[in-house]
C-alpha positions as CSV (number, residue, x, y, z in Angstrom):
1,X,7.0,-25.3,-7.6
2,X,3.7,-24.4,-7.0
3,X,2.1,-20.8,-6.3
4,X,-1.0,-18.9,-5.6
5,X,-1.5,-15.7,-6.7
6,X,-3.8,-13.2,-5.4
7,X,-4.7,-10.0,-6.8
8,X,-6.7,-6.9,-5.1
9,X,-6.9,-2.8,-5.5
10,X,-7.3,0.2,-3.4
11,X,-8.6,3.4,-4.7
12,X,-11.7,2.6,-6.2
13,X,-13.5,5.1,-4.8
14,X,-11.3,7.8,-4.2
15,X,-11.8,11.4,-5.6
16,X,-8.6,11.8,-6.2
17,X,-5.1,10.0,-6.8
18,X,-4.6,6.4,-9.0
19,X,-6.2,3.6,-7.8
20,X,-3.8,0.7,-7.5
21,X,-3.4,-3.1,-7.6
22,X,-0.9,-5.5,-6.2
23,X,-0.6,-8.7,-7.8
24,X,1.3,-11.1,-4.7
25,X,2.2,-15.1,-5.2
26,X,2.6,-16.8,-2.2
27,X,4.9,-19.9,-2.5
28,X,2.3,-23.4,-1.9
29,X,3.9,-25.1,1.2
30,X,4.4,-22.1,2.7
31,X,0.4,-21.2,2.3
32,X,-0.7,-24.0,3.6
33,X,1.8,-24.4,6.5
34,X,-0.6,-21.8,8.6
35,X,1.3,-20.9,11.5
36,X,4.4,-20.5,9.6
37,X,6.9,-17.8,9.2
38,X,4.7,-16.7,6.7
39,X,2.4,-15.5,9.0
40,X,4.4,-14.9,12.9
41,X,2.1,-15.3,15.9
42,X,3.5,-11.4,16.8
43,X,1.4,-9.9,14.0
44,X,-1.6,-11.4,14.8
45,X,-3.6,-12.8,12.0
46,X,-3.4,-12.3,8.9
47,X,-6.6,-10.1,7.6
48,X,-7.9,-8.1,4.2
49,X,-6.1,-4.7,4.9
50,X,-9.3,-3.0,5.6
51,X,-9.5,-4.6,8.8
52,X,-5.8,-3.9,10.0
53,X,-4.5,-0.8,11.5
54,X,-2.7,1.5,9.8
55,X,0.3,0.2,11.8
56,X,-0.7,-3.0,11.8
57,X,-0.8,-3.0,8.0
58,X,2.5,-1.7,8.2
59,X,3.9,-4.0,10.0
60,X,2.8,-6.8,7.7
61,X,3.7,-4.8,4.6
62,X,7.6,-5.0,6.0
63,X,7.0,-8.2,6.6
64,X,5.6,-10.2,3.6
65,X,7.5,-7.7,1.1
66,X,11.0,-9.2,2.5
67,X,9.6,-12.8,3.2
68,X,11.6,-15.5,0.7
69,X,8.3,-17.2,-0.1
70,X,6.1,-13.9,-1.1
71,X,7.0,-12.1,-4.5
72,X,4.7,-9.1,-6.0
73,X,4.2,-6.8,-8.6
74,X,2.3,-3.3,-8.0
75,X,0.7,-0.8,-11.3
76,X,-1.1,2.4,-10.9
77,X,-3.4,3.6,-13.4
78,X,-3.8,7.5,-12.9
79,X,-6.7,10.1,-12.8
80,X,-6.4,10.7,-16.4
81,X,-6.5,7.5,-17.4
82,X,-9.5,6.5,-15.0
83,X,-11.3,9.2,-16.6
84,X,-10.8,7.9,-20.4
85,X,-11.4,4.4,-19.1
86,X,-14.0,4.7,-16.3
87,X,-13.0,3.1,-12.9
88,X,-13.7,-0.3,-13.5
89,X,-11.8,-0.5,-16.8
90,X,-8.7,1.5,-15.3
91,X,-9.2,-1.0,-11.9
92,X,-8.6,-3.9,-14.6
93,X,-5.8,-2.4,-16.9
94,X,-4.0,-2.2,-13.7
95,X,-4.7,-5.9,-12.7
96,X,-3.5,-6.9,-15.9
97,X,-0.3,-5.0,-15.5
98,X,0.6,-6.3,-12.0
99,X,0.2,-9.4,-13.2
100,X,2.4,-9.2,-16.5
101,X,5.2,-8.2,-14.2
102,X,4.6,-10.5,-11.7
103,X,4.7,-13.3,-14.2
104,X,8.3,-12.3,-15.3
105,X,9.1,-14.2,-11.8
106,X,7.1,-16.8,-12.4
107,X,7.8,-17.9,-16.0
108,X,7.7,-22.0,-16.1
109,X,6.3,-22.4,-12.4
110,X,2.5,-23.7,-11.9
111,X,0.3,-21.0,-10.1
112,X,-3.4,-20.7,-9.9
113,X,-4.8,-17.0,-9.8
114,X,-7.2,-15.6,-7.2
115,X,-8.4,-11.8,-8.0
116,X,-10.9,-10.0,-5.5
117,X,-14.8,-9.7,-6.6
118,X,-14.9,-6.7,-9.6
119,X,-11.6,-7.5,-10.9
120,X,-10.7,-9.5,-14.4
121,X,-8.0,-9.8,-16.5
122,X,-9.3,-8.2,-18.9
123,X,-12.4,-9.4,-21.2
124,X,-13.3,-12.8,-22.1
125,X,-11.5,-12.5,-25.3
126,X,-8.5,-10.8,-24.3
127,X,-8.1,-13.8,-21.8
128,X,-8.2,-16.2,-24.3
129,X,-5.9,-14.2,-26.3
130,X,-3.1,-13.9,-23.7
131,X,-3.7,-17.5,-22.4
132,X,-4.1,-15.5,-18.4
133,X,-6.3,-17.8,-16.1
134,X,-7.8,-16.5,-12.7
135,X,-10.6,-16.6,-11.0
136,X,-12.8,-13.7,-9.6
137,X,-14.1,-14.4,-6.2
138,X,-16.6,-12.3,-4.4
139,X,-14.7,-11.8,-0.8
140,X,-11.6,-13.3,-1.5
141,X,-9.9,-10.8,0.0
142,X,-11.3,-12.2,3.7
143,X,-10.9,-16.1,2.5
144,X,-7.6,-16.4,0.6
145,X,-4.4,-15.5,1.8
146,X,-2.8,-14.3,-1.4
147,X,-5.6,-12.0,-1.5
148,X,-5.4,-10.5,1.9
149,X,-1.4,-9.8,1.1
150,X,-2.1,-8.3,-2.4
151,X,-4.6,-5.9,-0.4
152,X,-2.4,-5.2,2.1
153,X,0.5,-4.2,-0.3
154,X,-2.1,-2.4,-2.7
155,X,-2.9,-0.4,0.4
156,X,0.4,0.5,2.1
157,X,1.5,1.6,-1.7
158,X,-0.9,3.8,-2.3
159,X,-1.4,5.4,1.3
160,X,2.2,6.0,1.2
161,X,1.8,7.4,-2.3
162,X,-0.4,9.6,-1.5
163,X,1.6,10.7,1.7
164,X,4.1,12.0,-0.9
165,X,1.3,14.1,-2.8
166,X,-0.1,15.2,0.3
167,X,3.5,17.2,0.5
168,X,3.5,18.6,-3.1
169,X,-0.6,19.9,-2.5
170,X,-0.6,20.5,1.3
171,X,-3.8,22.8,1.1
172,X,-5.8,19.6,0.2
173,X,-4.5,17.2,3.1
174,X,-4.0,14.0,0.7
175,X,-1.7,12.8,3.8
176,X,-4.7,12.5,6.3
177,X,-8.0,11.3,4.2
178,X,-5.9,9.3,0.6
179,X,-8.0,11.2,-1.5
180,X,-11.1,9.9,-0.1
181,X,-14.1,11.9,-0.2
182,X,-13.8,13.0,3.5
183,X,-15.6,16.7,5.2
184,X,-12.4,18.3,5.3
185,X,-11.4,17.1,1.4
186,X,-14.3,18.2,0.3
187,X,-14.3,21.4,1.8
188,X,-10.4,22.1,0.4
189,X,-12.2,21.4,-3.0
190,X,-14.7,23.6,-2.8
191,X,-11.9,26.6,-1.3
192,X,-9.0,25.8,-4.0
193,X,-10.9,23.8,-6.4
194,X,-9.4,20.9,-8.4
195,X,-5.8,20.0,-8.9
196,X,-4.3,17.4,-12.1
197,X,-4.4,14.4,-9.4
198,X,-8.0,14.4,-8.9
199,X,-10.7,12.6,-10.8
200,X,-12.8,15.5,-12.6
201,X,-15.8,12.8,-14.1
202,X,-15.9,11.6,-10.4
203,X,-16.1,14.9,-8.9
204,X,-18.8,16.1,-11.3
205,X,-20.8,13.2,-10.4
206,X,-20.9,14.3,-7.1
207,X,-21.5,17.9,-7.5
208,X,-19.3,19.0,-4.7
209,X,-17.6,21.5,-6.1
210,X,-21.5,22.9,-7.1
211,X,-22.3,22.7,-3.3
């Protein structure tokens, strides 16, 4: 049995909360079948989660989490650790570990891996180490369908993450703007300062809380 896997993240560049990465293989046939029950005429077509509605997204996210022929793994890598890491690092260690747990699925099945332009498994030597493949391609998440249903779970994980933290620190609105660097976040910085779940390095590179 043959699979793709696709790999994306959300959160890069977010002032506050994890960012996250879904690691989703998508069975071959039912890939290349196109119109198939994969992807139902009644949601439209399938696109990067960027360019989907909130709803939309939602819809899609119900749908390919409980399809037979999609399986996925989700990590999280948190403020904290972004900060020891820096962002790019932190965006990888979480590729790696949706992948390791995806894998546990896949063990014995041939699967080629897609990741999103920025992301790795790790370095060049780590690679080699753990014998992990993939390939990082710039846009993938708009030309391979793995890829648009990693981003789409990525997304719906973290939103909805962040939903819940938005309930524990309602004076910062995490529910409305993710953790994005939005007016209205900014200006809940600036009136109760920072909490544990944002990003500190990124919010002293952007000198808001100085504004």
């Amino acid at each position: 049995m043959r699979w793709v896997v696709g790999i994306d993240e959300v959160g890069r560049g977010a002032l506050a909360g994890p960012v996250v990465v879904a690691a989703a293989a998508v069975m071959r046939p039912a890939e290349a079948a196109g119109a198939s029950t994969l992807t139902p005429r009644r949601l439209g077509p399938l696109k990067d989660s960027k360019k989907l509605t909130p709803a939309r997204r939602a819809q899609w996210f119900a749908h390919i989490t409980a399809h037979p022929c999609v399986a996925f793994a989700v990590a999280r890598v948190y403020p904290r650790g972004i900060e020891r890491l820096n962002i790019s690092a932190a965006a990888n260690l979480a590729a790696r570990r949706a992948y390791r747990r995806l894998a546990r699925a896949l063990v014995g099945a041939e699967h080629a891996i897609f990741l999103d332009g920025g992301l790795y498994l790790g370095t060049k030597r780590e690679r080699r180490r753990d014998g992990f493949g993939g390939k990082t391609v710039v846009k993938a998440d708009e030309k391979i369908a793995a890829v648009k249903i990693a981003s789409i779970i990525a997304k719906v994980s973290r939103d909805r993450y962040m939903e819940k933290l938005g309930k524990r620190h309602p004076e910062y609105g995490f529910e409305v703007h993710k953790g994005y660097g939005t007016r209205a976040h900014q200006a809940a910085l600036r009136r109760h300062g920072p909490s544990a779940r944002h990003r500190l390095t990124f919010l002293e590179k952007s000198s808001i809380l100085s504004k």
